[in-house]
C-alpha positions in Angstrom: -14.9 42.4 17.7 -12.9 43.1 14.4 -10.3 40.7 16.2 -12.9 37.6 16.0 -14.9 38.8 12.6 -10.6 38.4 11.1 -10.4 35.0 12.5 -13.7 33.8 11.3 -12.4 34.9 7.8 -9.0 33.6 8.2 -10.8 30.1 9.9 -12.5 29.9 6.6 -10.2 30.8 4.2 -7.7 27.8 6.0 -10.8 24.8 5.5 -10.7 26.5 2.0 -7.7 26.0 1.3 -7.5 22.4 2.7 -10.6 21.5 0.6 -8.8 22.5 -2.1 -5.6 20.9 -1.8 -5.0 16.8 -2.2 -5.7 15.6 1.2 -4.9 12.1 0.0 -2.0 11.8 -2.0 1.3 9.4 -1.6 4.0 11.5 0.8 7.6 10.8 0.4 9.4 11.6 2.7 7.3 11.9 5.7 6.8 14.9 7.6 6.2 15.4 11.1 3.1 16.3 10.6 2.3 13.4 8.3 4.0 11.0 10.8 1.0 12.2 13.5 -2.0 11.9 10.7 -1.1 8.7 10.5 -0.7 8.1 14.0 -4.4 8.9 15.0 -5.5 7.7 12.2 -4.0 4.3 13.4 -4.8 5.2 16.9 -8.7 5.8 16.5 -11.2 4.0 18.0 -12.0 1.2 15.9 -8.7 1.0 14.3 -8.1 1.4 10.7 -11.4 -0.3 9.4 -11.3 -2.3 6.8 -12.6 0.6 4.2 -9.2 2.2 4.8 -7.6 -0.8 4.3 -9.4 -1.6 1.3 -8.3 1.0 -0.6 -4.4 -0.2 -0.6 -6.0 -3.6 -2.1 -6.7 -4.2 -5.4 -7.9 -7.6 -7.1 -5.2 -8.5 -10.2 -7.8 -9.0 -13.4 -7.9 -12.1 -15.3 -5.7 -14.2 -12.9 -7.9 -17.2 -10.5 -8.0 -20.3 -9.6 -11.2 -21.5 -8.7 -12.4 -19.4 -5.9 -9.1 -18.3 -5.0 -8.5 -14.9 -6.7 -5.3 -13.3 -7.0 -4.3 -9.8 -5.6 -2.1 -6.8 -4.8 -1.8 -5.2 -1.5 0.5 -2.4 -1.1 2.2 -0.7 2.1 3.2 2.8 1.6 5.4 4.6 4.5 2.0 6.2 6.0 0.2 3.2 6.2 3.2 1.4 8.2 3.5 3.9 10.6 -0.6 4.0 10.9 0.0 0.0 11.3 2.3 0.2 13.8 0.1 3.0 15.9 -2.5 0.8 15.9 -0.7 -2.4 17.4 1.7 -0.9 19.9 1.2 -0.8 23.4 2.0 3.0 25.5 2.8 4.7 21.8 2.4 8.5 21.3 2.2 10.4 18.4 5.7 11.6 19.4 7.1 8.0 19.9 6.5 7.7 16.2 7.6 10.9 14.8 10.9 9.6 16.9 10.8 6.4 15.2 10.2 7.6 11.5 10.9 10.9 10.7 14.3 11.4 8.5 14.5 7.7 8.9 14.8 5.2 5.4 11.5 4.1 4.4 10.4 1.3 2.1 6.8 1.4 -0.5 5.8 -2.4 0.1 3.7 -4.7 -2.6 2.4 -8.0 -1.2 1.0 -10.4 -4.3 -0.6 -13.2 -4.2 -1.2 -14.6 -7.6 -3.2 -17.6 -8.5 -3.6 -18.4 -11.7 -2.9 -22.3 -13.0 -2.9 -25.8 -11.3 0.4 -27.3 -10.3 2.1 -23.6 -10.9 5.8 -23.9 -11.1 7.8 -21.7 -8.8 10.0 -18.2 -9.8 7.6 -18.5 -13.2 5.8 -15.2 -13.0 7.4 -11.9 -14.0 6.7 -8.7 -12.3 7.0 -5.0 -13.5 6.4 -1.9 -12.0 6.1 1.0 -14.0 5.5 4.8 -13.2 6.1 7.4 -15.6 7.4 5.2 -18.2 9.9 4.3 -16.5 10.7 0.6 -14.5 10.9 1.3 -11.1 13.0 -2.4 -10.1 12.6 -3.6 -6.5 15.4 -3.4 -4.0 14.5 -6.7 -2.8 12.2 -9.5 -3.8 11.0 -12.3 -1.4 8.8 -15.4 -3.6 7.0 -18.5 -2.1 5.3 -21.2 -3.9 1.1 -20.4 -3.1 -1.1 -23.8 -1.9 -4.4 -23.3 -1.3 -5.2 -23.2 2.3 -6.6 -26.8 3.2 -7.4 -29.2 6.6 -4.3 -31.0 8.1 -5.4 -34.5 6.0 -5.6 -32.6 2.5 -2.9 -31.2 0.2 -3.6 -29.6 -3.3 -1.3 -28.9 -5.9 0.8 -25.4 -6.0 -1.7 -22.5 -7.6 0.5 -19.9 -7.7 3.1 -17.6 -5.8 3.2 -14.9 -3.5 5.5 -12.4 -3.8 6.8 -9.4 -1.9 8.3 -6.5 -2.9 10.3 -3.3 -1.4 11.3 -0.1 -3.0 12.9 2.6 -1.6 10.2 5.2 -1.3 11.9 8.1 -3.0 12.1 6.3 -5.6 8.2 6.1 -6.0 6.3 9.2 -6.5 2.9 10.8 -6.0 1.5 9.9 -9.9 0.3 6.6 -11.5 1.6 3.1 -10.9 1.2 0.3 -13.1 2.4 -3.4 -12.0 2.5 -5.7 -14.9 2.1 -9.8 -14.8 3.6 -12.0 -16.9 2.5 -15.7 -16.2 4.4 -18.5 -17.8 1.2 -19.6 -20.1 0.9 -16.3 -21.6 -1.2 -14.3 -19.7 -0.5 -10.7 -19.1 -2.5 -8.2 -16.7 -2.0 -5.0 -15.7 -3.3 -2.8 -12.1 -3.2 0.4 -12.4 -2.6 2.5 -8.8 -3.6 6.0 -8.5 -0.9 7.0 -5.7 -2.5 10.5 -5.9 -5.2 9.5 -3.6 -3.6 7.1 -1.7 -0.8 8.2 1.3 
C-alpha cells in the first residue's frame, strides 16, 4: 500500500516537473528521445495538421504584391524528422532514431518574398541574426518568383524565393531575427521565438 501511495507521489511530482519545464523549445542536437516525439507526432492520425504547421510560418510585414503576400517558413531538425515520419511508408520510431540521431542536421528557411512589379533577380538581402550576432547560411539556393498563372498568361517577376540552410549547432534555442533588405529601400524584420518552437 505504501508502495502505490510512493508512486502516486512520485507520478505527480514527474507531470510537475514536465509542466514546468519548456516542452517546446528548439533542440540541437537531437536526442533519441526527441527523434521518437517527433516521430509520433509525424505519425499520428491526422498527420501534422496544419496548426502545427502554422507555427513554423510566419508572414514577412510590409512586403506584397497584390494578393500575393510574402513569407518565411522554417524547417528545424524536429520538424524534418516529424516530415519524414509522416510520408514514409513501413517507418518505426527506431528506423528514424537510425536515420538521425548523431547524424549532421541542417535549420532550413524557405522565403518567398513579393514585394515590387518586374522585381530583378539576386536584389534582396537577407540577414539572420541571433544574439547579436550574423549567423551566415552554409548554402543559399534563389529563384526569380512569378505569380502562379493559366498556361496562356504570363506576369511579370514579383519577387524571389529563397532557401536557406544552416548548420543547426550553429542556431540556438533564443530569439531569431531575419532581416530584408529590398532593392527600393524597404527593410522588414520577423522575429522567431525558437524557445517555443522544436
Amino acid at each position: 500500500m505504501r508502495e502505490a501511495a510512493w508512486n502516486a507521489r512520485l507520478g505527480v511530482l514527474m507531470l510537475a516537473l514536465s509542466l514546468a519545464s519548456p516542452a517546446n523549445a528548439y533542440d540541437s542536437p537531437l536526442t533519441s528521445a526527441s527523434i521518437r516525439d517527433a516521430y509520433f507526432l509525424g505519425r499520428r492520425a491526422g498527420g501534422l495538421g496544419e496548426r502545427f504547421l502554422a507555427d513554423y510560418r510566419q508572414s514577412i510585414p510590409g512586403l506584397h504584391v497584390g494578393e500575393y503576400t510574402s513569407f518565411v517558413q522554417i524547417e528545424t531538425p524536429f520538424v524534418q524528422v516529424a516530415l519524414r515520419s509522416s510520408r514514409a511508408l513501413n517507418y518505426s520510431a527506431q528506423d528514424a532514431v537510425r536515420e538521425f540521431l548523431d547524424k549532421p542536421a541542417v535549420f532550413r528557411l524557405h522565403m518567398e518574398v513579393c514585394y515590387m512589379p518586374d522585381a530583378p533577380p539576386d536584389a534582396i538581402k537577407v540577414k539572420l541574426v541571433q544574439n547579436k550576432k550574423e549567423i551566415p547560411p552554409d548554402s543559399e539556393k534563389r529563384a526569380t518568383f512569378y505569380p502562379p498563372t493559366d498556361a496562356y498568361t504570363s506576369l511579370p517577376a514579383i519577387g524571389e524565393s529563397i532557401d536557406l540552410e544552416i548548420r543547426s549547432e550553429k542556431i540556438e534555442s533564443s530569439g531569431l531575427t531575419i532581416q530584408v533588405d529590398t532593392p527600393d529601400g524597404r527593410r522588414t524584420n520577423v522575429n522567431l521565438d525558437l524557445q517555443i518552437l522544436r
